[in-house]
C-alpha positions as CSV (number, residue, x, y, z in Angstrom):
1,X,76.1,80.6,144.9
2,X,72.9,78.1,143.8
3,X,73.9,74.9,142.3
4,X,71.8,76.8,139.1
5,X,74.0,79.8,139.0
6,X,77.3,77.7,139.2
7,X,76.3,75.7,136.1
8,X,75.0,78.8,134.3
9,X,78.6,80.3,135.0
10,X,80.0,76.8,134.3
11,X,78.1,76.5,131.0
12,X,79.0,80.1,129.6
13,X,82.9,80.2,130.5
14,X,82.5,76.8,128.1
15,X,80.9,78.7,124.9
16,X,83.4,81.5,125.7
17,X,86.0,79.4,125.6
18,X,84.9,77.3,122.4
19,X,84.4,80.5,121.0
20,X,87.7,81.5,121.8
21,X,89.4,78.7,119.9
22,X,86.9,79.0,117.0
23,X,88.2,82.8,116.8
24,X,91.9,81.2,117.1
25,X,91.2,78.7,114.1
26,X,89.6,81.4,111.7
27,X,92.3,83.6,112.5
28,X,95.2,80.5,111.9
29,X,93.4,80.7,108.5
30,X,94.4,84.4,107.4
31,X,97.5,85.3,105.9
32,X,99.4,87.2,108.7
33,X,99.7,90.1,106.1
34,X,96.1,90.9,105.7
35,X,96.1,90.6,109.6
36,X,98.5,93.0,110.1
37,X,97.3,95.4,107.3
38,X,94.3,95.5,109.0
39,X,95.6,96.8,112.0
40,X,97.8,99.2,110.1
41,X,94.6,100.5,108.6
42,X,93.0,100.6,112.3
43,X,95.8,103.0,113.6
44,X,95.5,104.6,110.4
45,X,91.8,105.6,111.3
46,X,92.4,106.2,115.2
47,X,94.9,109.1,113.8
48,X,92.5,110.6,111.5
49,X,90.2,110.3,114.3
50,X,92.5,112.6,116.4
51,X,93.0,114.6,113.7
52,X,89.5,115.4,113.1
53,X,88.8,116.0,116.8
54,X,88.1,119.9,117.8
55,X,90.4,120.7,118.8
56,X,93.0,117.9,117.2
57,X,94.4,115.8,119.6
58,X,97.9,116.8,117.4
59,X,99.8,114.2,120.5
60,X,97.5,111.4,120.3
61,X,97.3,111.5,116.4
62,X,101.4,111.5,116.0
63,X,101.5,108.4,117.8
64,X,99.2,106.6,116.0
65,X,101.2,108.1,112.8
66,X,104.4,107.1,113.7
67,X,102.9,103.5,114.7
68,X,101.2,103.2,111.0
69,X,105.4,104.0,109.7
70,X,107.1,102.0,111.9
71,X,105.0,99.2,110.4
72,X,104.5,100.4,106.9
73,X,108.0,101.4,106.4
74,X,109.6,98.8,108.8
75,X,107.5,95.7,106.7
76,X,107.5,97.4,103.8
77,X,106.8,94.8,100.6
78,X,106.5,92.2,103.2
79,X,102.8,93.4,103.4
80,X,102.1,91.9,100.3
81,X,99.8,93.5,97.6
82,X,98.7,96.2,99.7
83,X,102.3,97.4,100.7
84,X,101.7,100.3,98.4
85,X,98.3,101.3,99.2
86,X,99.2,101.2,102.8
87,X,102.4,103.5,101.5
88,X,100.1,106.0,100.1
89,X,97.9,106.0,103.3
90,X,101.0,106.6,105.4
91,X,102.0,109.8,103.2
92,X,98.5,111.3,103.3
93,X,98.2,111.0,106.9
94,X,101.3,112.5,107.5
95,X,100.7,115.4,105.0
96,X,97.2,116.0,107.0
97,X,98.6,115.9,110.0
98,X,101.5,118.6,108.9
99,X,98.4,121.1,107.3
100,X,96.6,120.5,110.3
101,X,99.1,121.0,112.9
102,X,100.0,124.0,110.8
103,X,96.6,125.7,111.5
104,X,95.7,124.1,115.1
105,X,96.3,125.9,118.3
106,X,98.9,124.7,120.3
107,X,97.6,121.6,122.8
């Protein structure tokens, strides 16, 4: 390796890693229940993705489900002001899954 190429490598592990702690301080800043409402809301899509796929990926999408419960039911009001939005999400998943499961061939 050139003296060129170790500073370049060098040089970019040091943005990364001030990037990396600028990430950290940002995230420090947000309350840990729009963090984690996020991510509810991310499982939330990766089911409906399942869901939607042809054919539904009925095992793949139940996981997701029962992850988006666990933390929806298990956190329940501790989720702040979107506790009940989150609620409703959970129940409409569930129902979709149900009507399409209902309808799908088996995997």
């Amino acid at each position: 390796m050139s003296q060129n190429d170790a500073e370049f490598d060098e040089s970019a592990l040091d943005d990364a890693q001030e990037a990396m702690h600028d990430a950290r301080r940002r995230l420090a800043g947000i309350p840990a229940e729009v963090v984690v409402s996020n991510h509810v809301m991310g499982l939330y899509e990766l089911a409906a993705i399942h869901l939607s796929a042809e054919p539904p990926a009925l095992v793949e999408a139940a996981l997701a489900i029962d992850a988006v419960g666990c933390l929806v039911e298990g956190l329940g009001e501790r989720l702040g002001p979107d506790s009940e939005t989150l609620r409703n999400a959970l129940s409409n998943i569930r129902l979709a899954f149900v009507q399409i499961k209902g309808t799908a061939l088996p995997e």
